[in-house]
C-alpha positions, 0 to 999 in steps of 0.5 A: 400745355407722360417699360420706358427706353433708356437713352443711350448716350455716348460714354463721357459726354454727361459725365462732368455735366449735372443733370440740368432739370436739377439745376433749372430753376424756373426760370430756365437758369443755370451755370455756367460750369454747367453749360460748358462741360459738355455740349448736346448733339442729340436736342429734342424741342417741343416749343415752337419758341424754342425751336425758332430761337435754338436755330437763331442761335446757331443750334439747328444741327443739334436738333434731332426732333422737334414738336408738332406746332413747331413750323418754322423753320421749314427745315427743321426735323418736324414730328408729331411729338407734342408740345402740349401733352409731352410722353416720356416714352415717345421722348426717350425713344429717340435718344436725346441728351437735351429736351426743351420742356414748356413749362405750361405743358401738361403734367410738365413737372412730372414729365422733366422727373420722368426724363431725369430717371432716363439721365436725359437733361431738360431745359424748362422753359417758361413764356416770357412777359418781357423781351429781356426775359425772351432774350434770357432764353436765348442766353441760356440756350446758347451756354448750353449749346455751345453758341453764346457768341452767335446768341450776343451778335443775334441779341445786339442785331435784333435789339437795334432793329426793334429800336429803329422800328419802335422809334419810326413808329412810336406815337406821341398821342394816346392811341387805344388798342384791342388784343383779341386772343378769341372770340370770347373776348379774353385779351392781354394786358400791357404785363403781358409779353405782347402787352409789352411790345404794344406799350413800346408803340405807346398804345393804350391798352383798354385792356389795363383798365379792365382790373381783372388779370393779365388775361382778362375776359372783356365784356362786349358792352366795355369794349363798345364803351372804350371803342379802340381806335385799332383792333389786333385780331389774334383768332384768325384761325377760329375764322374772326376776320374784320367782317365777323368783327363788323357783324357784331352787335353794337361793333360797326360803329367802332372807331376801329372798324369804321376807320378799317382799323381791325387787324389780322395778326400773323399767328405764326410769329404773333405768339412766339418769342424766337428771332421773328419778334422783329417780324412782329415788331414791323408788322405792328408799326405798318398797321400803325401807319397814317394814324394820327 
């Protein structure tokens, strides 16, 4: 957000493919000569993102593992494995031939060369700041797992279900909203992934303004000053709720919390990029209902 086992994988199954952390870029790309040599039946993700897309697509019987923040699906193999400080032992111990590797993991660099000793293959992922590049993700995943036919349908379907919601709810007039990441006050510009989807609602990000990042630190007097007509609570598990919101000094007056206009987001599919982005999206658009 580290001897060693070495996998055993069954004879000629890797032979023609070229060892993946070698052919993924950043970005998570490779080719397509290499995605159809061979198929991985023994998939390890450590990203919830992953996790709920490679079921998306049609890979969940490929999946042997996967990490401890990953809970959805409910039936996919949960470990204690973990996505932020991935070990290559614990890894390797479980003989995959594909591992799913965020990209912000710690030491993750070091990690993928350490799998690539073993000859076990690494996908990097990299967190999207657009949905075509979340949809990419399912792309890739898919070349590699054998199912890009699933990924296309999964793609058009929720393409078209997040068009439909977008245009039900879009507003035609300027209406100003907060994204809370903790009580600190970092927030998320529209640059951002969940930035992205605020601006295809036609919100106003006071965020934009700020002029420091794509995850500024606000200060409590500029928001005050900017007074969103919406706040979008994405610390809930840190116990912020509309009640601590209100209890702030100087914030009962918000335009947002006198209207009850502070919103809890679901942390479960507000973070993550899988198939639940369509949850996200018709979440957003009932919290934008009868605003003006």
């Amino acid at each position: 957000m580290t001897a060693i086992h070495s996998s055993k994988i069954r004879s000629g199954v890797l032979t023609a493919l070229v060892t993946i952390t070698a052919a993924v870029t950043a970005t998570g790309v490779i080719t397509a000569t290499e995605a159809q040599a061979a198929l991985p039946a023994r998939i390890i993700s450590l990203s919830p993102s992953a996790t709920e897309i490679l079921y998306g697509i049609g890979a969940g019987s490929q999946v042997i593992a996967v990490d401890d923040n990953s809970d959805f699906p409910a039936n996919a193999p949960h470990t204690k494995l973990s996505s932020f400080s991935p070990n290559v032992e614990a890894i390797a111990a479980l003989h995959p031939d594909l591992v799913v590797l965020q990209s912000t993991a710690t030491k993750a660099t070091a990690v993928a060369a350490g799998l690539k000793k073993l000859k076990i293959n690494v996908y990097i992922e990299t967190t999207p700041t657009t949905i075509d590049q979340a949809y990419a993700e399912y792309t890739q995943l898919a070349a590699l797992t054998g199912h890009s036919s699933h990924a296309r349908v999964l793609i058009a379907t929720m393409k078209s279900k997040i068009s439909s919601i977008v245009m039900r709810a879009k507003k035609s007039s300027s209406i100003s909203i907060f994204h809370e990441i903790d009580h600190t006050l970092y927030s998320a510009t529209s640059s951002t992934f969940i930035g992205h989807v605020y601006k295809d609602f036609g919100l106003t990000n006071i965020a934009d303004a700020a002029n420091n990042g794509d995850y500024p630190q606000l200060t409590s007097e500029y928001i005050v000053a900017t007074n969103p007509s919406v706040i979008f609570l994405d610390d809930s598990s840190d116990g912020q709720s509309p009640t601590t919101v209100a209890a702030r000094p100087g914030w009962s007056t918000l335009s947002a919390v006198t209207n009850k206009r502070v919103v809890v987001l679901p942390l479960d599919i507000a973070d993550r990029w899988g198939p639940r982005l369509v949850d996200l999206y018709t979440f957003i658009a009932n919290s934008l209902t009868n605003i003006k």
